[in-house]
N, C-alpha and C positions, 0 to 999 in steps of 0.2 A: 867454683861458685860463678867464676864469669860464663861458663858457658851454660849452666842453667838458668843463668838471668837473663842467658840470652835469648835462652830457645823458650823463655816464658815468653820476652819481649815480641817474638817470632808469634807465638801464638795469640797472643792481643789480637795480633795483625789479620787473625783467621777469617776468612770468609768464604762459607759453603759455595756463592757461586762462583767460586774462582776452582771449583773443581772440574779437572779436567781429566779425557781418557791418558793415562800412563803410555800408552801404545806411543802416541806424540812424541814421548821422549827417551823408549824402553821399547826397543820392540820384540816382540812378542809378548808382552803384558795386557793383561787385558782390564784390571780393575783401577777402577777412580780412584786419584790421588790428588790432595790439595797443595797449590801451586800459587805461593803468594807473585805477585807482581812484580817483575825483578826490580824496578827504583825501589821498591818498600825493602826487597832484604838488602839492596846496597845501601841503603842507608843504614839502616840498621847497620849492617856489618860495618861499616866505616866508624858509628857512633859507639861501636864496643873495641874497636880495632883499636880507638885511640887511648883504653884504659889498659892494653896490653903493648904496646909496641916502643915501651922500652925495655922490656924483659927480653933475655937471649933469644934469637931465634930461634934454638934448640927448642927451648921453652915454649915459644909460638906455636912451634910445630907439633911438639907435642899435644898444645891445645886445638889443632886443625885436627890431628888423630881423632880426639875425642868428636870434636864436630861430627866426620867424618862416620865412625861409625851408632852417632845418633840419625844421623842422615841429609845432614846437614853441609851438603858438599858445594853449594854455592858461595856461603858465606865459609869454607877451612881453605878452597879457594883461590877467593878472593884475599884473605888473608897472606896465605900464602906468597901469591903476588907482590900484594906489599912489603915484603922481605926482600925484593929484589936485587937491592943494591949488595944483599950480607950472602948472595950466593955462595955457595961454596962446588968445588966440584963432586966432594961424598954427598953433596944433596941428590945426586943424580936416583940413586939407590932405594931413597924415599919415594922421590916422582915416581919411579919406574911401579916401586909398590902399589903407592896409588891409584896410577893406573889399571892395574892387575885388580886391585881387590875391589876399589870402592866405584870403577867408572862400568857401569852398567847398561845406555843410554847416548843417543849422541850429543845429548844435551851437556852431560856433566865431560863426556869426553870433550865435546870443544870448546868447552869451557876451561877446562884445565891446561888443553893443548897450546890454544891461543893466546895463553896470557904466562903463569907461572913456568909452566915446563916446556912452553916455545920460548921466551927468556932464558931459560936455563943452555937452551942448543945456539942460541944466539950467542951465550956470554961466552959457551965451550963450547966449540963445534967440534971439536974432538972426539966428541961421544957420537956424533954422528952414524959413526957404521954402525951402533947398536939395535939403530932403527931398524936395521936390515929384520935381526930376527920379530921382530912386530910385523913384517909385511906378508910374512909367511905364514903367521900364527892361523890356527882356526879361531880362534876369538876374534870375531867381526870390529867390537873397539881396540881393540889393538892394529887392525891390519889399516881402519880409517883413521887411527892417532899417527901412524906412520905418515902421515900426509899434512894431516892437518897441523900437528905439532911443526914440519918447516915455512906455516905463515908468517909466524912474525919474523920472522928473519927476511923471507921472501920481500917483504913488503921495506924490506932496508935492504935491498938489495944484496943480499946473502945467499950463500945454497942453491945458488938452480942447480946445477949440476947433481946436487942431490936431490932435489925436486923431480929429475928426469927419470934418473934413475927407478926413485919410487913409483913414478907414474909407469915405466916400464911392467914393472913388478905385478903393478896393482892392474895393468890394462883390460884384461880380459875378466877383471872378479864378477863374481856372480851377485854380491851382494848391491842392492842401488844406494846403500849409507856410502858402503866404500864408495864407488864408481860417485857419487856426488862431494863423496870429500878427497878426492882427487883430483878433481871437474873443478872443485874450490881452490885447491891449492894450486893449479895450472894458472887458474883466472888469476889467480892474485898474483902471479910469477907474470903475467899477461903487460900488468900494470908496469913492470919498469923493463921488460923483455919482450914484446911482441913480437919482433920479428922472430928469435928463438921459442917462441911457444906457437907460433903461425907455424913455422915450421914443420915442429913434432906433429901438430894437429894433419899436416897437409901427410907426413908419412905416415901416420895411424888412424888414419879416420876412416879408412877403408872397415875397419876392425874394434874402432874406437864405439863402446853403447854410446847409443842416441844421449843418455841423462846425463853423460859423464862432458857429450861433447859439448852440450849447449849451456853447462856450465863454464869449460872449459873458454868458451869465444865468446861471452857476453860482452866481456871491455875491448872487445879489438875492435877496430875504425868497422864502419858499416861494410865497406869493398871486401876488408879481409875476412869479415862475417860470411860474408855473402858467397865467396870463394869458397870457405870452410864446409859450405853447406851444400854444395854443387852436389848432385850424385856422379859417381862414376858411371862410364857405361861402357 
């Protein structure tokens, strides 16, 4: 019942010109799809979050499933997230599903990666090496969750070294999701490592795409920009 009170609540909220191309968030899709405002479904989701969030996580979980495949994966989520504290390490097994089935998009992939299941690598880094087989996968969200799922940890100064790793893996992909959720994950690694992500950049830039690099040197000092961007000759 809570979740179709919720996805009525959701549809109150409807508004035709909030329709946008899917391509934005899906690529290769080409057809219109309606796309509430994200304050409106955080709120919402926080305002039904709070008639479920003393019931087991299991339970939770089980209700992000249903979310999830009504299509509802901002707000199963977000939810999710909110369980942070009750991680467990067999939650990994779930995320990993999730990912596989319901992230389609790099919208819903960095959504999940950045928040629920980059906590989960932050709280176990242990699971770490399993990123490996995501970097290799042909599923383009998978090869770009490999990166983007070690932000939050990056960003608490955790992982570079896994960080590097991935970016090795991922340097040359062909896809520009990947090559910019790489370019992401370096930047943010930028923010408390410079000098080691100046580094990488000054040995792979020869090699490194344009989209990937100039994500990669946006937070560095202007000099080391500037260095970054010399050409060789």
């Amino acid at each position: 019942m809570i979740v179709k009170e919720l996805r009525h609540e959701l549809a109150r909220y409807s508004d035709r010109k909030y329709m946008v191309d899917a391509g934005q968030f899906e690529k290769g899709r080409k057809k219109k799809t309606l796309v509430l405002k994200t304050a409106i479904v955080r709120k919402i989701s926080a305002e039904y979050f709070r008639k479920v969030k003393n019931r087991p996580k299991q339970e939770i979980f089980e209700l992000c499933e249903d979310l999830l495949d009504a299509g509802y994966k901002a707000v199963a989520f977000d939810w999710a997230f909110r369980c942070k504290r009750q991680f467990e390490e067999t939650d990994f097994h779930i995320f990993e599903s999730w990912l596989k089935k319901y992230v389609t998009g790099w919208g819903s992939c960095d959504d999940l990666c950045t928040h629920a299941f980059g906590y989960f690598f932050y709280s176990f880094p242990k699971f770490v090496p399993s990123i490996k087989e995501w970097v290799k996968s042909e599923n383009i969200w998978l090869r770009r969750a490999s990166a983007v799922v070690l932000i939050y940890s990056l960003r608490r100064k955790q992982l570079l070294d896994a960080a590097l790793e991935v970016a090795d893996i991922l340097l040359l992909d062909k896809e520009d999701l990947v090559q910019k959720g790489y370019g992401w994950m370096l930047k943010e690694a930028s923010k408390n490592y410079p000098e080691e992500v100046f580094s990488y950049v000054m040995k792979h830039k020869s090699v490194m795409p344009r989209t990937a690099l100039r994500y990669v040197i946006e937070k560095l000092s202007p000099e080391l920009r500037r260095e970054a961007m010399k050409k060789d000759f």
